[in-house]
C-alpha positions, -999 to +999 in steps of 0.1 A: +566-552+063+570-557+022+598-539+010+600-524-021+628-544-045+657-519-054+666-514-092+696-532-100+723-514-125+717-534-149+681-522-151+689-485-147+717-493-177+689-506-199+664-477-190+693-450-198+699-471-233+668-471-241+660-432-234+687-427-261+671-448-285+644-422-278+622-443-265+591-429-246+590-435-206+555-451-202+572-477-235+602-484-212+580-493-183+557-514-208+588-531-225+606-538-192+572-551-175+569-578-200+599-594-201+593-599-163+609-565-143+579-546-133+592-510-132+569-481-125+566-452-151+578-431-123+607-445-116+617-448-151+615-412-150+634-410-118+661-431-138+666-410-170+665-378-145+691-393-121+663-390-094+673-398-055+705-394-038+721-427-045+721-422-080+731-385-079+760-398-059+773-422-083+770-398-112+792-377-099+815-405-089+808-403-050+804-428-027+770-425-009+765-430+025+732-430+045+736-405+076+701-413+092+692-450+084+657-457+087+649-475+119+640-509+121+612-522+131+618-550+160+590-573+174+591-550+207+577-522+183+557-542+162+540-551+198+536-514+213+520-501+179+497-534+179+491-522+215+484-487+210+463-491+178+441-518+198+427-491+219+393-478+211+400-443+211+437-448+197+462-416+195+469-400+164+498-417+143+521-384+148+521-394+189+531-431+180+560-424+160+567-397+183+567-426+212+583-457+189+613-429+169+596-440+135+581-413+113+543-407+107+550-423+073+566-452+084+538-459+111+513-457+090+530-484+064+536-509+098+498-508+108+485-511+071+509-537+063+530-557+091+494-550+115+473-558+084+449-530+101+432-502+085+417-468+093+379-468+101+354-438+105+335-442+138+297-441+133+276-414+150+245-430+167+220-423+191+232-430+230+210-453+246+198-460+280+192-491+295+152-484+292+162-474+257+180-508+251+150-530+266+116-507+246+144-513+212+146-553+219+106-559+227+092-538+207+115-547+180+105-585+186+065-576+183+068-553+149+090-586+137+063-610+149+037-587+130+057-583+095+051-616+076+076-623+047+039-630+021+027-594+035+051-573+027+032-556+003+012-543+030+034-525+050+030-483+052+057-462+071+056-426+070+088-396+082+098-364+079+135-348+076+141-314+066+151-307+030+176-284+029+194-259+002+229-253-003+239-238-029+276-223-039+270-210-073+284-242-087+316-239-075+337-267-060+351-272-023+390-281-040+410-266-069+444-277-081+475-255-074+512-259-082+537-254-046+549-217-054+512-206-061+485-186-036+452-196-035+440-169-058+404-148-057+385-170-081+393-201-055+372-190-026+336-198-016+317-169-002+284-176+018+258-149+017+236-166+041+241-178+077+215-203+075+208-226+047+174-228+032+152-254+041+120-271+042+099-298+059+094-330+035+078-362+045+081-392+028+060-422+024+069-460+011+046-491+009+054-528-001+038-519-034+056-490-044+064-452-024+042-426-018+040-389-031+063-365-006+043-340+010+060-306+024+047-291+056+038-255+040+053-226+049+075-225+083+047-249+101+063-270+129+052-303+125+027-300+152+000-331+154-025-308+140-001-300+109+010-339+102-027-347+103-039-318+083-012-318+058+000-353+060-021-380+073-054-370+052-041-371+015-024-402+022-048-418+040-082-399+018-060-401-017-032-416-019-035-452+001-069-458-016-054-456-048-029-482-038-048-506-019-085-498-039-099-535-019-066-540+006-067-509+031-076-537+055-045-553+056-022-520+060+001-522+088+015-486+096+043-474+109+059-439+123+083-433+144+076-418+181+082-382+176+057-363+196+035-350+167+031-387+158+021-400+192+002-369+199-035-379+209-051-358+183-029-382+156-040-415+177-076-404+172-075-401+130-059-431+132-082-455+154-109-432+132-092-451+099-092-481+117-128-486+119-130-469+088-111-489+067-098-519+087-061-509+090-038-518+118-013-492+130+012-494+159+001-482+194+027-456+206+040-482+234+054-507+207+070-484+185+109-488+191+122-458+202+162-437+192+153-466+160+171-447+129+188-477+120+155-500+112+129-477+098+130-479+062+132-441+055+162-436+080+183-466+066+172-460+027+147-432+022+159-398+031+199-415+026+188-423-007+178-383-014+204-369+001+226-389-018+213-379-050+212-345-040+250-348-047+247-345-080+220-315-082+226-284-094+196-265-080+201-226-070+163-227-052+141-245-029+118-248-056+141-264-080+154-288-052+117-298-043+114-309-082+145-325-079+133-347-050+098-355-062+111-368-092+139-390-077+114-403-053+091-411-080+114-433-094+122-460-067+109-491-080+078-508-061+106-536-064+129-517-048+104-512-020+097-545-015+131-552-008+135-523+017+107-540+037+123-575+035+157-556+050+130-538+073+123-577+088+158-589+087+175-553+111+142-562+132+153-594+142+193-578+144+184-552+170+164-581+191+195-608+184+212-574+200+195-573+233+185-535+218+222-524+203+227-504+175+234-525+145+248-497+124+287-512+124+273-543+113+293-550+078+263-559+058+239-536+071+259-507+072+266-513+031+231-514+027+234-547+018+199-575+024+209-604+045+200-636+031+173-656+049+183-689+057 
């Protein structure tokens, strides 16, 4: 474990002369720094202020002496905290130096630095079944077979998620406080509602750019009746024409298998656009089921929003809808292309997989394409 280097008293001698010469602290640190002793504007301060007990001890003309030294950290420890951190579900770092006599401090510094280990967040994911793991790795190998790298373009997905509203009058979850002060009156959040508002939004994206969102009016479940009403018809009667005025014949589309999409009122409006226009969609028994992870509006889309949605200020559902729309509206078709080449690439991860999630990958978690080679 690195140790940090102790300040000789030569240094401190040449900090103290230099506080007389009135000299600021952050010009010590900068003066000391480049002549090759890299001191810390902190401790610079610490040194004009006779900081720390060794120092107030040899002011006074003491001799100091260390009545708990800190423990040292042998191999056998070293080993048991390697040990105990290599568990999946590890105990907290409290328990450790609780078992090994080291302080929560201290065991923190050995797994970050002697263990070269850091914290991670565990992911959240959907809990699959064995059936789960096998409809994820076929039918994630057939949509793979079907997307072609020179059809992108072509691709249409479609999903919902629920817009919601939370607003705290612009007020901030942290404030700044100095020890002896109380949290005062003006530092508190108060919620007048028990439920936030919300809304039903669905969202659209093609190779050649995305598609306006459309919001399930009113407090409408999202019953087959409602996504075909209010959902499948302007896109399908409007909006994909527009797009694809000579190409509806080479849309693939995509949902996911909720149970308004694979209703059989929905499969009829869609085998009704198929001889229609042309277009091929995905029977309910190859769509990959629990599949958050590679549908374009669960691993981009709807993050993408609620990302955004950070930095909005709206008070109503109105002003958040705006919000949306207009973020939406500005993903680049190039943007969308490149969501659908990642769409390809997680596709052939889940089947690689045998059906696992492939959120904890590295380069797919960052959001990050994986290059094709």
């Amino acid at each position: 474990m690195a140790i940090r280097p102790e300040i000789s008293l030569e240094i401190e001698g040449r900090i103290r002369s230099f506080s007389m010469l009135n000299w600021s602290s952050r010009r010590i640190a900068r003066h000391l720094t480049k002549i090759g002793h890299m001191i810390s504007y902190r401790t610079v301060i610490n040194v004009i202020n006779g900081t720390g007990k060794q120092r107030e001890s040899r002011l006074n003309g003491q001799e100091y002496k260390c009545l708990t030294p800190p423990r040292k950290v042998t191999s056998s420890v070293l080993k048991q905290l390697d040990q105990m951190t290599s568990n999946p579900n590890p105990m907290s770092q409290s328990v450790m130096g609780n078992m090994t006599n080291l302080s929560q401090s201290h065991v923190s510094k050995v797994i970050r630095k002697s263990l070269g280990k850091k914290l991670k967040k565990k992911l959240k994911v959907h809990a699959l079944t064995d059936g789960d793991r096998k409809n994820r790795k076929k039918n994630a190998r057939k949509l793979y077979n079907k997307i072609s790298m020179d059809r992108l373009e072509f691709l249409v997905t479609l999903d919902e998620a629920m817009m919601c509203l939370r607003t705290n009058n612009n007020k901030t979850e942290h404030c700044y406080l100095k020890p002896e002060q109380e949290l005062p009156d003006n530092c508190l959040i108060e919620s007048k509602e028990s439920f936030p508002s919300k809304m039903m939004v669905v969202a659209g994206m093609t190779g050649r750019g995305v598609l306006p969102l459309l919001k399930i009016p009113g407090n409408s479940k999202v019953s087959a009746e409602n996504y075909v009403k209010f959902i499948l018809k302007p896109y399908f009667n409007i909006y994909l024409p527009a797009l694809y005025p000579q190409d509806m014949n080479r849309i693939l589309f995509h949902h996911d298998k909720a149970s308004s999409h694979t209703a059989n009122l929905t499969t009829e409006f869609l085998e009704e656009q198929e001889r229609k226009h042309g277009i091929t969609f995905l029977p309910k028994q190859d769509i990959p089921v629990k599949g958050p992870d590679i549908s374009p509006l669960d691993f981009f889309g709807f993050g993408f929003l609620k990302q955004k949605q950070k930095r909005c200020r709206a008070k109503t559902l109105k002003g958040l809808w705006k919000f949306w729309k207009k973020t939406w509206s500005e993903v680049t078709p190039e943007k969308c292309l490149e969501v659908m080449g990642s769409w390809k690439l997680r596709l052939g991860h889940v089947y690689r997989r045998d059906g696992g999630h492939i959120e904890h990958t590295k380069k797919i978690h960052k959001r990050k394409l994986v290059s094709q080679n």
